[in-house]
N, C-alpha and C positions, 0 to 999 in steps of 0.2 A: 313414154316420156322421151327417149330418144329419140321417134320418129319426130314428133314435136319439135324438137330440137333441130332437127335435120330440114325441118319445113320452113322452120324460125329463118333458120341460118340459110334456104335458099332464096326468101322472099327478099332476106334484109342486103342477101347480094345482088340481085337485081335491082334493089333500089339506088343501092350505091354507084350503080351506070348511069341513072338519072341527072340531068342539069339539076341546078336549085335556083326555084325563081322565090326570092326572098322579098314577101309584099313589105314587110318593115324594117326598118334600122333607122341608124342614129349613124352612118358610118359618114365624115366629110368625105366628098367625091375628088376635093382638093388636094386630101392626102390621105386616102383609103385602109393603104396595109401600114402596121405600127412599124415603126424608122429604129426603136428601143426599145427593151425589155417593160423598162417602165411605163411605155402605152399597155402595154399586155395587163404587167399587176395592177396597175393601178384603173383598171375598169371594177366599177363602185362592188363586185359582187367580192372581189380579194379583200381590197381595204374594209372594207363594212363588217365582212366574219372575221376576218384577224382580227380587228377592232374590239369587236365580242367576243374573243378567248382570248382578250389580254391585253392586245399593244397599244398603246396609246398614242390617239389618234395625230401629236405629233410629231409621229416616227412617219408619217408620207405627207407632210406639210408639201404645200405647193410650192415653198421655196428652197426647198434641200434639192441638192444634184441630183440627176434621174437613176445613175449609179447608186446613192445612198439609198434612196427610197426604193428601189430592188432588196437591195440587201438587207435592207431595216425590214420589210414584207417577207424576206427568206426564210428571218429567225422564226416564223410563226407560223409556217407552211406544215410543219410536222402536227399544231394544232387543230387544222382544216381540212390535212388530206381523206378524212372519211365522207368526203360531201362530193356531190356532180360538180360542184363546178371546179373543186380542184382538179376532178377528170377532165374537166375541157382543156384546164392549161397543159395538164400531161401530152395532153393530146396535139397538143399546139406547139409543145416543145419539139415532139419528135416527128410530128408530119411537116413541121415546116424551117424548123431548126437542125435538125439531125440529131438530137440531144442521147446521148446513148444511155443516161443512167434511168435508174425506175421511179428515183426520187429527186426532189425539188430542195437541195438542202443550205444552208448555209456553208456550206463543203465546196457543192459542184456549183453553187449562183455563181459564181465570177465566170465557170465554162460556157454556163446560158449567156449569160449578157453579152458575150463575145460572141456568142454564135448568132444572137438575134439582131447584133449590132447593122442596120443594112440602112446607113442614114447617108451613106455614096449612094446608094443604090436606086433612089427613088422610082421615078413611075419604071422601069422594069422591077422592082419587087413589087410593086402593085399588079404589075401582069403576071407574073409568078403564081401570085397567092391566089389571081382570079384565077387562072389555069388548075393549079391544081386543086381547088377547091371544086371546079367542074360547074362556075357559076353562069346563071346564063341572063338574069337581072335581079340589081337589085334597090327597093323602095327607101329613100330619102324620109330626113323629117329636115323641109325646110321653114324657115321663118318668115310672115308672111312680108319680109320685106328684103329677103334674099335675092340678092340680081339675077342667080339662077344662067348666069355664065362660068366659060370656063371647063364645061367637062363631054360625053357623049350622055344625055341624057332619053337614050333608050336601053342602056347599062344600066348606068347610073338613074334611075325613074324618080322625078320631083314629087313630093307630096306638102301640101298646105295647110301645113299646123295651122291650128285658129287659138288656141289657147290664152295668149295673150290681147286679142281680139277680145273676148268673150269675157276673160276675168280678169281683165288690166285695163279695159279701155278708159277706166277714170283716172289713169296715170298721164300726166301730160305726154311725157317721153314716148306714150302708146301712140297718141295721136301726131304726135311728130314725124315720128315713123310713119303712119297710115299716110299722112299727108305726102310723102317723099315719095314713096314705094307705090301711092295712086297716081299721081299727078295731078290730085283733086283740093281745091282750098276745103277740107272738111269745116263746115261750121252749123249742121245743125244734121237732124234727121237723116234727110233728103240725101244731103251732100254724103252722109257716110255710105249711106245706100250706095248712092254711084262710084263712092268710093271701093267697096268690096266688091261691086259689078266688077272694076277694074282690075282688082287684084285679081279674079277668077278667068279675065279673058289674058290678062297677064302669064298663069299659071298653065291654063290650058293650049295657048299657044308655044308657049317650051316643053310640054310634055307630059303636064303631072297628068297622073293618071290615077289620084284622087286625095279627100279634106281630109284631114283627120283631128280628133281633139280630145283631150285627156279632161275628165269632168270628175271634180270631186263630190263624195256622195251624197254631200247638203243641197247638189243643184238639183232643180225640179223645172225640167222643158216643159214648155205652155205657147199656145199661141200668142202673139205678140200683141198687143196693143196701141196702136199710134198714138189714140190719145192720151197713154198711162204714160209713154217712151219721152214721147217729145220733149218735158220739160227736162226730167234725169240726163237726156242724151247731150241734151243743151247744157248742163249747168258740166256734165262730165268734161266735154271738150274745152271749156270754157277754163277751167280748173277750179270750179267752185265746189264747194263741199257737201256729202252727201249723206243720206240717211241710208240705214241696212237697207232699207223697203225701196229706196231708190237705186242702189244697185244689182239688186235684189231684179228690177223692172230692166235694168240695160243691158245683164248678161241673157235675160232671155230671151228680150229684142235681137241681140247681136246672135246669137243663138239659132233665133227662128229664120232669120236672115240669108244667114250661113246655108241652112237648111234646103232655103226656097229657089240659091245661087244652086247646090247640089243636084236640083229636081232641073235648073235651065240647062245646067250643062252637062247632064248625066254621068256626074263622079259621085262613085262609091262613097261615103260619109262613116270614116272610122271612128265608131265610138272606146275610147279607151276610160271604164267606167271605174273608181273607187277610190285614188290615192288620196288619200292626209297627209299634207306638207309638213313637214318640220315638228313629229310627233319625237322625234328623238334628238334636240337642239344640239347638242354635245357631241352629235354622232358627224362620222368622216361626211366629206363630200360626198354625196349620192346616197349614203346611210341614212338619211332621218326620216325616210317618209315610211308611212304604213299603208293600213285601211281598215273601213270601219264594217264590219259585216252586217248592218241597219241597209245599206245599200239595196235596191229590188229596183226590178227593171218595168216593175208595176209604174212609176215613177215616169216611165217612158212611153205609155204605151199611146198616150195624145201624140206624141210625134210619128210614131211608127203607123199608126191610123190614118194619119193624115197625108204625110209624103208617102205615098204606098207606091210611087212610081222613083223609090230613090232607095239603093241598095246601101244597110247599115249592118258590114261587119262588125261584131261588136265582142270586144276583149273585155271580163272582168276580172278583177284583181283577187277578191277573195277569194280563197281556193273549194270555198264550201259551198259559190253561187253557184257553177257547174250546169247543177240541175235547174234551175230556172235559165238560164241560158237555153239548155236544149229543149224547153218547155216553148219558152217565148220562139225558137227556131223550127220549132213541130209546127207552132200554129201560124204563127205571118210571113207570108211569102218573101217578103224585104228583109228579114231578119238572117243574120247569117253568123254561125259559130265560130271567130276567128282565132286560131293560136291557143298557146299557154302562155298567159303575162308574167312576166318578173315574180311572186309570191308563188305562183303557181306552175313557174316551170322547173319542177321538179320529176323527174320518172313517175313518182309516186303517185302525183296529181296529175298527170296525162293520165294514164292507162286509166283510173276510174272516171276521166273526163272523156278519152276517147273511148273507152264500151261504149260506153251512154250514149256520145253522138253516134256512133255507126250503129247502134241498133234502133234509135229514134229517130232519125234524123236523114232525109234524104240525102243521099250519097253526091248529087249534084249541089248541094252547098255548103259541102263542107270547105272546109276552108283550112289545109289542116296545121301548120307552121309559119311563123316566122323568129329572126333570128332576136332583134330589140340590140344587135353590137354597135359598136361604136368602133371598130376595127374590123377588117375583112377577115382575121385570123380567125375571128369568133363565129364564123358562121359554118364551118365545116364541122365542127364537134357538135355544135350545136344542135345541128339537122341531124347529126347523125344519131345525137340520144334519141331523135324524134324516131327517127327508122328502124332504131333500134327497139320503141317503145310497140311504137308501128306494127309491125312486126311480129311481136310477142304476141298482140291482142289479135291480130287477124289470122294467127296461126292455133291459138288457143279458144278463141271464141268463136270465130267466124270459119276456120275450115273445118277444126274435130270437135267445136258446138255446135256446128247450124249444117256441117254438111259443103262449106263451099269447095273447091275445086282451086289449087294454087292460078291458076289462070282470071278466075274472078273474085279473086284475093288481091292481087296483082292489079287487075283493072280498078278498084276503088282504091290502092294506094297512090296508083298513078292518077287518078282523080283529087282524092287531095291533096297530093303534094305539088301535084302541075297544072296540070289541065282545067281545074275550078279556078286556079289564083289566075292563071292567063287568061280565063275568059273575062268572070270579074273583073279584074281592071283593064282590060283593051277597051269593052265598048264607052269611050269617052266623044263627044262631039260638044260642037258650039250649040247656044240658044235657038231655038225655029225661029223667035222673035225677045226684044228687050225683056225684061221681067219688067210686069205691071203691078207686084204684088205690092203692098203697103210693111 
């Protein structure tokens, strides 16, 4: 067990010399690292467990001082600290605050918020926290009507949420936006078509280096129909009212669309597969959503048959899908095992998600982290649980279970933590020619 331990601890130091190319986040590029304490607690994973052992929820109301809603979060710290994510803020305290005590308490919080306090400081605390986090890029979730000015977007890497594309386009305000952000009068089929042509020569000429899109578990991808689309898309943009079965017919239109843009301009197409919206109405901001474990990737597998020339990282939410994940990743060449999402990024649910992949799964698509922050603070603990998890598995399963050698141990960490997410997303280019598709 020692020597285990000794091999744990030399893999997990070499990993820690490594940059972190981070394929996803939520972080604005506008203002990156948190300015207050209260950017810190108040990312949904603090407020949503406080919330569930006790506080109510408005003790971090959006309108109380940022000082108050620290403090109000402080009283309830001693109810959470047995969970990762309070480790990440420990962690966050003292790598990047100096924080010298062990605990988070309503005692020492007035020391923290003093010490976090770095709202003179702007974009040099942002180079700070790129620095010593040892970051080398990291992936955007933009919207797809984001001007996409304003920062170094080879850092900072664009990506093109569709979300609202796909499951809002019957919202007028949707097409308002597409109209602005294309420069296309949208008014039927056609016109949207060449409208998201736009947005993708828009995107890929600033840099994004690929789609991504969050699908709840009721959707079901299918090829598109023009004749089924055309009246639904019409009466959508129009703002006329609609039947289930008609929008039912427009997310999959806008969908397949998405899709056929993906295969002209060869970006990566992230599928981020299961949330249910507002399963918990009462709950804090960022707290209500769940997922339904009905969810199966069987669901998908018209799409993945069909665009076989378009790479689909794909993140699912239930922590029990796993193994269909690396099932549909054994067998289709386009299929690629991305991260631990939000329900699932927990210690517990890597290591039996990563056995699985490294023993089934070729080594060249694995795909093995990203952070999902919303702050640049959060990405250094973050990775590091991963390295940390990393680590354990390939020093327990893969060198003194299978015989590996710390050297080709080492070579498939550095595989997925760097070298797959670099190659995956660099190869992006334009169309050979327009899309003709329907």
């Amino acid at each position: 067990m020692t020597n285990n331990n000794s091999i744990e601890a030399e893999l997990l130091e070499e990993m820690a010399r490594w940059p972190i190319f981070d394929p996803h986040s939520h972080i604005d590029p506008h203002r990156p690292a948190a300015r207050h304490l209260d950017e810190v607690l108040g990312y949904h994973y603090y407020t949503e467990l406080a919330h569930s052992a006790g506080m109510p929820a408005d003790r971090v109301a959006a309108e109380l001082d940022p000082d108050v809603r620290a403090r109000n979060l402080a009283e309830y710290l001693d109810r959470i600290d047995s969970t990762v994510q309070y480790s990440w803020l420990l962690e966050i305290a003292r790598t990047f605050y100096r924080f010298p005590s062990d605990r988070i308490t309503p005692r020492t919080i007035a020391e923290l918020i003093e010490l976090a306090d770095h709202r003179r400081d702007g974009e040099a605390w942002d180079r700070q926290v790129w620095e010593t986090s040892r970051l080398e890029a990291v992936f955007l979730t933009n919207d797809f009507d984001d001007p996409l000015e304003g920062w170094d977007t080879s850092t900072f890497v664009p990506c093109l949420r569709t979300d609202d594309l796909v499951l809002k386009l019957h919202e007028p305000r949707t097409i308002e936006r597409l109209r602005s952000a294309s420069g296309v009068d949208v008014q039927d089929q056609a016109s949207l078509r060449e409208a998201i042509g736009a947005l993708f020569e828009k995107f890929v000429s600033r840099g994004a280096r690929a789609c991504a899109i969050s699908l709840p578990p009721d959707f079901l991808p299918r090829p598109a129909s023009p004749r089924r689309a055309v009246t639904p898309i019409r009466k959508a943009i129009h703002g006329m009212d609609l039947r289930p079965d008609e929008r039912d017919e427009i997310r999959c239109a806008v969908f397949w669309t998405l899709a056929e843009f993906c295969d002209d301009f060869r970006l990566p197409f992230d599928l981020m597969i299961g949330p249910i919206r507002n399963v918990y109405p009462d709950g804090v901001l960022g707290g209500r959503d769940l997922f339904d474990r009905r969810v199966s990737l069987y669901d998908y597998r018209e799409l993945f048959n069909h665009f076989q020339g378009v790479t689909f990282p794909v993140s699912t939410l239930s922590p029990d899908a796993g193994a269909e994940l690396v099932a549909y990743s054994w067998i289709f060449p386009n299929v690629l095992p991305m991260g631990h999402w939000w329900y699932s990024n927990v210690p517990a649910f890597i290591a039996a998600d990563l056995k699985a992949r490294l023993q089934a799964v070729p080594k060249v698509k694995l795909l093995g982290y990203y952070s999902d922050a919303y702050k640049l603070e959060f990405i250094l603990p973050k990775f590091q649980m991963y390295r940390r998890v990393l680590a354990k598995v390939l020093a327990e399963d893969a060198i003194r279970g299978r015989g590996w050698t710390v050297e080709q141990a080492l070579e498939v960490a550095r595989l997925v933590l760097l070298e797959n997410p670099r190659r995956i997303f660099s190869g992006v280019g334009r169309p050979a020619s327009p899309s003709t598709k329907i």
